[in-house]
N, C-alpha and C positions, 0 to 999 in steps of 0.2 A: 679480121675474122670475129665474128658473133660469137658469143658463146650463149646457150641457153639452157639456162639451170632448173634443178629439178626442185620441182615443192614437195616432193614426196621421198624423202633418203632418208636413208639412216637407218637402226633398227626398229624395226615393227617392235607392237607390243609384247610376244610369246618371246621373241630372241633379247628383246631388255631384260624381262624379268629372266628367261634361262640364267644371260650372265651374271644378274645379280643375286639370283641363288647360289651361284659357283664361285662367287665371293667371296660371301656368305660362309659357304661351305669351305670354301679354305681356310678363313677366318675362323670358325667356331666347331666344326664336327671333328670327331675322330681323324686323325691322319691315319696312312697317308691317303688323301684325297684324290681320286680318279671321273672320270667321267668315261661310262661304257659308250667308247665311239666319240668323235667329236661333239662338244655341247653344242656347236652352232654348224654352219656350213662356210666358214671364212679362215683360212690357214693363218691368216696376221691377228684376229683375234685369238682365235686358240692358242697362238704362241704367245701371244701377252696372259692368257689365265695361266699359261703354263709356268711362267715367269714369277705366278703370286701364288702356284703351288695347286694349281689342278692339272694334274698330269691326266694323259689318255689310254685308254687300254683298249685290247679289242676284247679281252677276256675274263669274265671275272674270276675266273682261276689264278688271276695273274694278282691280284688284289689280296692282301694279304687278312687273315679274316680278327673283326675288332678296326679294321680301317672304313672310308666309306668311299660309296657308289652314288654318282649322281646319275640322276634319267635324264638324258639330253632333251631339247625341245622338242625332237621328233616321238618322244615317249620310247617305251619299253613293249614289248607286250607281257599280259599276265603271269606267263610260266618261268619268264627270267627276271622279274621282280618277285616272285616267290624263290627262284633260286639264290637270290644275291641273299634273304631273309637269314634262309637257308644255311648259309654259309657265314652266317654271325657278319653279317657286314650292314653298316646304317646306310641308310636308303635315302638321298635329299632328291625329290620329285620334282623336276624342274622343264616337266613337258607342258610346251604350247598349250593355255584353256582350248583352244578352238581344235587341237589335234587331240585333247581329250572327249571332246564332244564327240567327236568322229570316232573313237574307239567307244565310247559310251554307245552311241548311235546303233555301230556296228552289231555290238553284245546285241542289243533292243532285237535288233532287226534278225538275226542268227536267233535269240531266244522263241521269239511269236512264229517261226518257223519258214520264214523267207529264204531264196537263195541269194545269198549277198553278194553285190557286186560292189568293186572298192576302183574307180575311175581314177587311174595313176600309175608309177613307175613301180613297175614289183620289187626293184632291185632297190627304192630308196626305203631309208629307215623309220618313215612317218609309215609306210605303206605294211611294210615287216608288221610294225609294232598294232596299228590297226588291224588284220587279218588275225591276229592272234589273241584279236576277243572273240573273234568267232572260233577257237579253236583250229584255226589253218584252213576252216573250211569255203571262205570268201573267193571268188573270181577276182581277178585283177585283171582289167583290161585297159590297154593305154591306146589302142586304135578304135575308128570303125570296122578294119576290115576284123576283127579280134570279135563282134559280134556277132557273126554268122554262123562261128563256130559252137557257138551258147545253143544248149538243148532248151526246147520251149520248159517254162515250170508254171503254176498255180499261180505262185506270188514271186517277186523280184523286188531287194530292196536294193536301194543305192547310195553309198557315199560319195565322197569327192578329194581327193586327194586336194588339201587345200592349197597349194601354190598349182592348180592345174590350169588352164585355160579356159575361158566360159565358154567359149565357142566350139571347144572341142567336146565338151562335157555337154552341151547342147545337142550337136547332132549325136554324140552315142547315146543318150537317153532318149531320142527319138527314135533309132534304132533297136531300142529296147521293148519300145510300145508294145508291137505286135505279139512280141516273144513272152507275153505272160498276162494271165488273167486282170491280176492286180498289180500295180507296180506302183512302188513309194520310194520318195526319191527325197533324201537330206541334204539339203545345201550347205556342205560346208567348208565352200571356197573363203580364204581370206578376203577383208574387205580390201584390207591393206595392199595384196598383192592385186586386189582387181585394181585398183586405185591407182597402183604406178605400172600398169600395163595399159592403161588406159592411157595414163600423162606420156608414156615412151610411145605407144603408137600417134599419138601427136605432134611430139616432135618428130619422130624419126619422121614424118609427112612436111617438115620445113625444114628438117635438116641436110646437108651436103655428105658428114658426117655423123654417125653415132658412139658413143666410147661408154658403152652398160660397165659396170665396175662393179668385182663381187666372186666372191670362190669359183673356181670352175666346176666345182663339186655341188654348186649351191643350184638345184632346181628350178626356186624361182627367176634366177639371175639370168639360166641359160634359158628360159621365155622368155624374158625379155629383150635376151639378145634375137632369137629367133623373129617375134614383132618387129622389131627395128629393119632385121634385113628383107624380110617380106612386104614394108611398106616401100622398102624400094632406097633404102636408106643405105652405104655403105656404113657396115657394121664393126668394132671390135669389140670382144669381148676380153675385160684387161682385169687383173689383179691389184695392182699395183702402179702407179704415178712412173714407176721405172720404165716400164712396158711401155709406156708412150712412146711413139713415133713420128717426126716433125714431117718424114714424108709420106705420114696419111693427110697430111694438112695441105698440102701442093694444091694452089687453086682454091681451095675451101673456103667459102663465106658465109656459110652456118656450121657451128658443131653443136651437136645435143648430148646431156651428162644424163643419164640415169642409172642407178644402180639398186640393187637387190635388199631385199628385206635382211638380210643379214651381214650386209658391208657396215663396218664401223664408221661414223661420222666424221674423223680423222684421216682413214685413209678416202674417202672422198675430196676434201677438203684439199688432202696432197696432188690429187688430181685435176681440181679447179685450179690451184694455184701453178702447175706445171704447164698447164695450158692458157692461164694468161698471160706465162710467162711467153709463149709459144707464138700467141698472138700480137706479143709488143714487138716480138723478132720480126715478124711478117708485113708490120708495117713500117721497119726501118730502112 
């Protein structure tokens, strides 16, 4: 059995430096230490910062005030970064530069008096924290059929949830055209996440098997899984080197490893190693 490895793992730039703020921040800020929400999208890193003393809340109520607040990668939006202020609590800002462009972007586009359209999942925390420089007043739309609903306006601006799809982000912006006089449109997809959705729909096109590795919760991780199964590729989408299965491998003479901008370099590595272990079985 082949195995073919990814050139692009590990963490991206915004989720390196997240966890080395929250390091950081347990190291040297006021205790005790919290991060509103997971600081990344990977259950086995979060349990490891948790381990060196960044614990997770969902509430800053819950944080005791003179302790601190870190702002996960996915940012904050502005009314609960002035809440945490608020409530005497130190503030270590450890959101994504690219997911703050997008909330910079956002304000821009809501200030000159656009209707803002924010292309991505409304329920994730990049997407929250974004709409809430426009005041809550942003569209979130994650389909095409999500555009027809949209009243025509003057001007329309557009962000992009940045772990989203280029292709999907492509035809809804063409869908947009007609629906407004002026339309301006910010690109700010990760390059990171085009990069290894690009190298995963490559393999998963040579592979028998694909095994994306990465939180289940993590956005970019479940695109990638989606690619791989749409190329025609049987897919898992796995957490952890345990989750392996020798009976996805029955017959298989390609496997393909990619995984998410937020999987640690460790637990991938556990996963190369389980699966060569995997393939020395298969030719005994």
């Amino acid at each position: 059995m082949k195995i073919l490895l990814p050139k692009y793992a590990g963490f991206c730039f915004g989720v390196r430096r997240a966890t080395q703020e929250a390091m950081k921040a347990a190291k040297h800020s006021p205790p005790p230490v919290f991060s509103l929400g997971p600081i990344i999208h990977n259950p086995q890193e979060v349990e490891r910062l948790e381990r060196d003393g960044v614990n997770v809340t969902d509430s800053l109520e819950k944080i005791p005030a003179g302790g601190t607040v870190i702002i996960r990668s996915h940012g904050l939006a502005p009314d609960v970064v002035d809440e945490a202020h608020s409530r005497g609590l130190n503030v270590v800002n450890a959101t994504c530069p690219l997911v703050k462009k997008s909330q910079e972007y956002a304000e821009l586009l809501h200030r000159e008096g656009y209707q803002v359209i924010v292309i991505g999942n409304p329920q994730h925390p990049e997407i929250r924290s974004v709409t809430g420089y426009t005041g809550y007043h942003a569209e979130v739309i994650e389909n095409e059929s999500q555009v027809k609903e949209l009243p025509n306006a003057q001007k329309i601006g557009v962000v992009l949830q940045t772990t989203q799809q280029l292709e999907l982000c492509q035809r809804i912006i063409s869908l947009l055209v007609p629906k407004a006089n002026e339309l301006r449109v910010f690109n700010t997809l990760c390059d990171a996440t085009f990069k290894r959705q690009k190298e995963a729909l490559e393999m998963a096109r040579k592979a028998d098997v694909m095994i994306v590795v990465g939180g289940r919760n993590s956005a970019n991780t479940t695109h990638l899984a989606e690619i791989c199964k749409k190329a025609g590729s049987v897919t898992h989408h796995i957490e952890t080197a345990g989750e392996l299965n020798e009976d996805w491998f029955k017959d298989c003479k390609i496997v393909g490893v990619t995984a998410g901008a937020s999987t640690p370099s460790w637990v991938i590595q556990e996963v190369v190693e389980r699966l060569n272990k995997l393939a020395e079985m298969g030719e005994k």
